[in-house]
C-alpha positions in Angstrom: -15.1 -25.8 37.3 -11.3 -25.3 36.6 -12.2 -25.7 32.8 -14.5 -23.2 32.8 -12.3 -20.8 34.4 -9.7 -21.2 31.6 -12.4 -21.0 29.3 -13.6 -17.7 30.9 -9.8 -16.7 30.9 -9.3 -17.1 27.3 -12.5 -15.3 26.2 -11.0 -12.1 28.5 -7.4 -12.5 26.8 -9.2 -12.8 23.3 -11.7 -9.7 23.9 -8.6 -7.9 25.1 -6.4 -8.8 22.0 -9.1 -8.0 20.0 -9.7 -4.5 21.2 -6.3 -4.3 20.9 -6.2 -5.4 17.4 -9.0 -2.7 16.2 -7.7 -0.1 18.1 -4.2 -0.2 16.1 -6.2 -0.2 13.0 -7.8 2.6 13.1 -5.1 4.1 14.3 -3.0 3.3 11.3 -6.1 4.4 8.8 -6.5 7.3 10.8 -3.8 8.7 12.2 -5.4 11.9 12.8 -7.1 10.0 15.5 -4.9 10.8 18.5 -2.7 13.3 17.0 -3.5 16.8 18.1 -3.5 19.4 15.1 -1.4 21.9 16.6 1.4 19.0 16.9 4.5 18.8 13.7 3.5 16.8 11.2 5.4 13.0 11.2 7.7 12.1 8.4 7.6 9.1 7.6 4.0 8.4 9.4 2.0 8.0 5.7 4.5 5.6 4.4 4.4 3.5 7.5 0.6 3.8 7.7 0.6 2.7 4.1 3.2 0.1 4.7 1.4 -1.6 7.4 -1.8 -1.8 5.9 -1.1 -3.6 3.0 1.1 -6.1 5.0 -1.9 -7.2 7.0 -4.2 -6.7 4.1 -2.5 -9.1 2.2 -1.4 -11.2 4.8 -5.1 -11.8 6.5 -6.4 -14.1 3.6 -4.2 -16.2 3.7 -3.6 -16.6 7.3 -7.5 -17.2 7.6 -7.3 -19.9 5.2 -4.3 -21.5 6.8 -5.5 -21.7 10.5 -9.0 -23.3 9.0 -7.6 -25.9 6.9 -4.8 -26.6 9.5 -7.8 -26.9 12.1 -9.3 -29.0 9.8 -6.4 -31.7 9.7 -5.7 -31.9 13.7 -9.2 -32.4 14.5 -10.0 -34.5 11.9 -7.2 -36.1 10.4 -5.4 -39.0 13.1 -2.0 -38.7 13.4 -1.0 -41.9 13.8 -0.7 -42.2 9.9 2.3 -40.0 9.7 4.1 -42.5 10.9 3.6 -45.4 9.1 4.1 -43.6 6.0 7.9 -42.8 6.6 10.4 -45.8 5.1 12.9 -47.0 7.4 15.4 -46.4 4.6 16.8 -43.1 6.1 17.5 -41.7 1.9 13.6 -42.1 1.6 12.9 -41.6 4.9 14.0 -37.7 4.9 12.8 -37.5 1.0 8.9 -38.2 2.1 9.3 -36.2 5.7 10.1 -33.2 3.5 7.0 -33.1 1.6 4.4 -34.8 4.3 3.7 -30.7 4.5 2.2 -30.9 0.9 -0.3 -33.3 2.6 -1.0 -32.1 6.2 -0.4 -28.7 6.2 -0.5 -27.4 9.9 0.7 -24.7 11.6 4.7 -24.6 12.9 3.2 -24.2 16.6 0.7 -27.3 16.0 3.5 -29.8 14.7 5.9 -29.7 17.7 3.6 -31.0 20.1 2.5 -33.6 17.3 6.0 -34.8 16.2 7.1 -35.6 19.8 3.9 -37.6 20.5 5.2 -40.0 17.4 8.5 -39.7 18.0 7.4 -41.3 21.2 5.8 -43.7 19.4 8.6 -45.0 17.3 9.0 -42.2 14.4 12.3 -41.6 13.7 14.0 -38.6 15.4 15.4 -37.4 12.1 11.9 -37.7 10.1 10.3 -35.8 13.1 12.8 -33.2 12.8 12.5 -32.7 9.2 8.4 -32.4 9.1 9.7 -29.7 11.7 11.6 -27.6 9.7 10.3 -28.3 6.2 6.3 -28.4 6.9 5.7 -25.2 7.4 7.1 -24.2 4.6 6.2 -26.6 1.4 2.8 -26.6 1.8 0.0 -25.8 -0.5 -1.1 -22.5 1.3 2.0 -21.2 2.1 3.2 -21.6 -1.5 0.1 -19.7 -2.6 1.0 -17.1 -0.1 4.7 -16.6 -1.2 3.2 -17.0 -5.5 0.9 -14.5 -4.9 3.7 -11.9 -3.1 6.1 -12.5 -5.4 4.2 -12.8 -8.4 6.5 -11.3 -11.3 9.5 -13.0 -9.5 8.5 -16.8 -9.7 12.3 -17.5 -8.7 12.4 -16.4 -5.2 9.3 -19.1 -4.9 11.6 -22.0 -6.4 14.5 -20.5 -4.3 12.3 -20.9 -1.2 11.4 -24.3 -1.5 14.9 -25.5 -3.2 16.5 -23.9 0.0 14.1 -25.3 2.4 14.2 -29.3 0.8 18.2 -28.9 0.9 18.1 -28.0 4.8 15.2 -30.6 5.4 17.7 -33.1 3.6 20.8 -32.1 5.3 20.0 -31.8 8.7 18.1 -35.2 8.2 21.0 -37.1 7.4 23.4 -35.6 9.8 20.7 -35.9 12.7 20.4 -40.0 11.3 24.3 -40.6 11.3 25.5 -38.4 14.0 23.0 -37.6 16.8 22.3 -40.8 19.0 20.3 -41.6 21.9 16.6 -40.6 23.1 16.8 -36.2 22.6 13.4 -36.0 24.3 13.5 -33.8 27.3 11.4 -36.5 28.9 11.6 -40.6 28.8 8.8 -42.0 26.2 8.2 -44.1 28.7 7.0 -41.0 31.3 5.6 -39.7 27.9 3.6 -42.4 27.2 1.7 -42.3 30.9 0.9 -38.6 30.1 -0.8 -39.3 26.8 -2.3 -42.2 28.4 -3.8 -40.1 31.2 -4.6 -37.5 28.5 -6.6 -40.0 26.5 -8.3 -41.2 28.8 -9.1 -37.1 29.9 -10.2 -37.2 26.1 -12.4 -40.2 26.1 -14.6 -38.8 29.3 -14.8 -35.6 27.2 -15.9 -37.2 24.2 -19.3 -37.1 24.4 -19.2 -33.6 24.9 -16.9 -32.7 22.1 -19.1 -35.2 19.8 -22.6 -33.4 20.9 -21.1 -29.8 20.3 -20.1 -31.2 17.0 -16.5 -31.7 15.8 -16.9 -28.5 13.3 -17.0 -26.6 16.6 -14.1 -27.7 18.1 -12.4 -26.9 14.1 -13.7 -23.7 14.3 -12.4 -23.0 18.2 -9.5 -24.7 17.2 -9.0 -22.1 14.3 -10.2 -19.2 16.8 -7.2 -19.5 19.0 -4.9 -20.1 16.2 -5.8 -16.9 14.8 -5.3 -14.8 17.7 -1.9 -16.2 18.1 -0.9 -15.6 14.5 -2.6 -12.6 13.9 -0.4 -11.1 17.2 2.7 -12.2 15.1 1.6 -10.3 12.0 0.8 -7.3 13.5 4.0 -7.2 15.5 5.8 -8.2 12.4 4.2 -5.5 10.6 4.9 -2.4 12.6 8.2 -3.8 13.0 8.8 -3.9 8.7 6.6 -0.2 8.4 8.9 1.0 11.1 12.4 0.2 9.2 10.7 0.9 5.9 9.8 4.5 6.8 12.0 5.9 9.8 15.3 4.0 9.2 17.5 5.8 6.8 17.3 4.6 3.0 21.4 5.1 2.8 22.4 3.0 6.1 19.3 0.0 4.7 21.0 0.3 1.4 24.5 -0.4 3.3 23.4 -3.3 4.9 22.0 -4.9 1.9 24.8 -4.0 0.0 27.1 -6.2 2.0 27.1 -10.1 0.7 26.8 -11.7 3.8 25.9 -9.0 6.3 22.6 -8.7 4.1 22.1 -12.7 4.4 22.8 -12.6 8.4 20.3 -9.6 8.6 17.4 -10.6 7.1 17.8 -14.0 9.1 18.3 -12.4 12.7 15.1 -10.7 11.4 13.4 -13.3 10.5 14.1 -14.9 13.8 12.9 -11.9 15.6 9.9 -11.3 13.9 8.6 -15.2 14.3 6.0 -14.4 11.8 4.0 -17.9 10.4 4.7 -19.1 7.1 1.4 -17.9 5.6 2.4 -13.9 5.9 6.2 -13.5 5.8 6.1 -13.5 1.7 4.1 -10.4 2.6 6.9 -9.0 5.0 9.6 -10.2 2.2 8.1 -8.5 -0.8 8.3 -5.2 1.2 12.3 -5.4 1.1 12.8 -6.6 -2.7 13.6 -3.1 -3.9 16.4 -3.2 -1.5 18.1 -6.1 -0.5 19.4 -9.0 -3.0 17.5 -12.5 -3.9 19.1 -14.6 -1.9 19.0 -12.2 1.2 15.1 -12.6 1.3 15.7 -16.1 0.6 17.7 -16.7 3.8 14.6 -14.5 5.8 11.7 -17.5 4.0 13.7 -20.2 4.9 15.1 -19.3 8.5 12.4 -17.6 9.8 9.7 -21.0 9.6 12.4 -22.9 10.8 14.1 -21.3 13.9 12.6 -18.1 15.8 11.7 -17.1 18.9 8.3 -18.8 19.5 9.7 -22.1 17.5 12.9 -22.2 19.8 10.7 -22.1 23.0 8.2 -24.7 22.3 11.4 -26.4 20.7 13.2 -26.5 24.4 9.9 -28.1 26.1 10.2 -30.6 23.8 14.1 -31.8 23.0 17.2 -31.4 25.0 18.5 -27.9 24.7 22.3 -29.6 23.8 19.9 -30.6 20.7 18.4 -27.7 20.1 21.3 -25.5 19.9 22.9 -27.5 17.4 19.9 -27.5 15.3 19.7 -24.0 15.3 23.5 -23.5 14.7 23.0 -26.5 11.9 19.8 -24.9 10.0 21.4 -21.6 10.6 24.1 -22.3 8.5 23.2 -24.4 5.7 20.4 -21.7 5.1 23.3 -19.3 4.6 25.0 -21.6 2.4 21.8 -22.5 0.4 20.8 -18.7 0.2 24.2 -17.4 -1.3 24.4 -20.7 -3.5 20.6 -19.5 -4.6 21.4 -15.7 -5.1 24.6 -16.7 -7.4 21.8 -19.2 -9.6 19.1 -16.7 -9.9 21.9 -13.9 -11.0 23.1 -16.4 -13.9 19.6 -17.8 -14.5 18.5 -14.0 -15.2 
């Protein structure tokens, strides 16, 4: 009974979100829609119409390819391979957790609950912590994503992943040397009777799940997935239109003018805006004619790795002592990276 009352619960949210959803669309298509004719014309209101449009435009595709293939992998794929793949040797160890992305590409929000199961399980906390933070961002979709939005600049796509592999690495190593001691917020041990408990829920529920069909559960899977990210993107997109069209040009130049003002910007944006991997390119590409290489750099790398949503499902999972330096950690040696980036891009071109 209490299933089906969440069940019942969700539909409303989703029919509520998805109401939402069409209404700001035709809103943005048609603004005419609620303005009155006698009213002043907007400035501005065409460019941000146009500018949101094409964000979400050219953000959808991929995003609907990403939560179906990431579907895909959790139902399907057990994740108890991850981590007997990882080396003990902590060199090769933080090498493979970098690219386990390229082979199980899921969804920021999907790994944290998966990398604390296995760190449970005897996964190394720095391994887990790198398929954290790198993931999201070397795999196969959201490499197409950032190609197909920067397609005449094919260096911000090596800067991207360059950046990314050299925090993954970092932060590996100094997690492996320097951090000790279980960072869970909760004792394996307490962890391992929940996930008992919640196989067992599993088990009674399989026959269920196996006469629906497991492409059902992918594609309900992929249904919620898609409400959550596609609340990110549109939020993300009124949010670029917005500065885009109503802030200033000259006080947006000033700020991407300044070396690392422009860096610390786009970041703090990219932390805001907690936009998936799959659509930030999108988001990016809007601000090339204005700020520098390695500004937009710093918002591709930083914003997968550490933003709002991440840093909250982040604190259910770790201790927040270890969670505040990760953020402080990433946060800097993506500043580093970036600047390092934009001064190689300048000489390369």
């Amino acid at each position: 009974m209490e299933i089906d009352d969440r069940r019942r619960s969700t539909w409303k949210i989703n029919l509520v979100f998805g109401f939402i959803f069409g209404f700001i669309v035709i809103l943005f298509l048609k603004p005419t829609f609620i303005v009155h004719p006698s009213l002043p014309d907007l400035s501005g209101l065409n460019t941000f119409k146009t500018m949101f449009v094409s964000i979400v435009l050219e953000a959808m595709p991929f995003i609907l390819i990403s939560v179906f293939v990431s579907s895909l992998m959790q139902v399907l794929l057990p994740e108890g391979w991850i981590g007997k793949v990882i080396p003990r040797n902590p060199l090769l160890g933080v090498l493979i957790a970098c690219l386990l992305g390229i082979v199980f590409p899921v969804c920021e929000c999907g790994l944290i609950p998966i990398v604390r199961r296995l760190i449970a399980k005897g996964l190394p906390l720095y391994a887990g912590v790198v398929f954290i933070l790198v993931g999201p961002i070397v795999n196969p979709i959201v490499y197409s994503a950032t190609f197909n939005a920067f397609r005449t600049r094919p260096e911000m796509l090596y800067g991207r992943i360059g950046v990314a592999m050299t925090v993954g690495i970092a932060t590996g190593l100094f997690v492996h040397f320097v951090v000790k001691g279980n960072q869970l917020k909760i004792r394996p041990e307490s962890l391992y009777a929940d996930m008992a408990k919640q196989n067992r829920t599993t088990a009674d529920t399989s026959f269920h799940i196996h006469k629906r069909g497991r492409m059902f559960a992918v594609l309900n899977h992929a249904g919620g997935e898609l409400f959550d990210m596609g609340g990110y993107l549109i939020f993300g997109a009124v949010v670029t239109a917005a500065i885009q069209s109503l802030l200033p040009r000259a006080e947006l130049v000033g700020i991407a003018q300044t070396d690392v003002g422009s860096h610390l910007f786009m970041m703090g944006f990219a932390f805001v805006l907690s936009l998936c991997s799959t659509s930030d390119a999108f988001v990016a590409s809007s601000f090339a004619g204005t700020f520098s290489a390695g500004s937009l750099i710093a918002f591709l790398v930083f914003g997968p790795m550490m933003n709002v949503k991440g840093i909250l499902m982040l604190l259910t999972t770790f201790k927040t002592r270890f969670v505040m330096l990760l953020i402080v950690l990433v946060a800097a040696i993506v500043l580093a990276g970036s600047m390092v980036a934009e001064h190689l891009i300048a000489a390369y071109n």
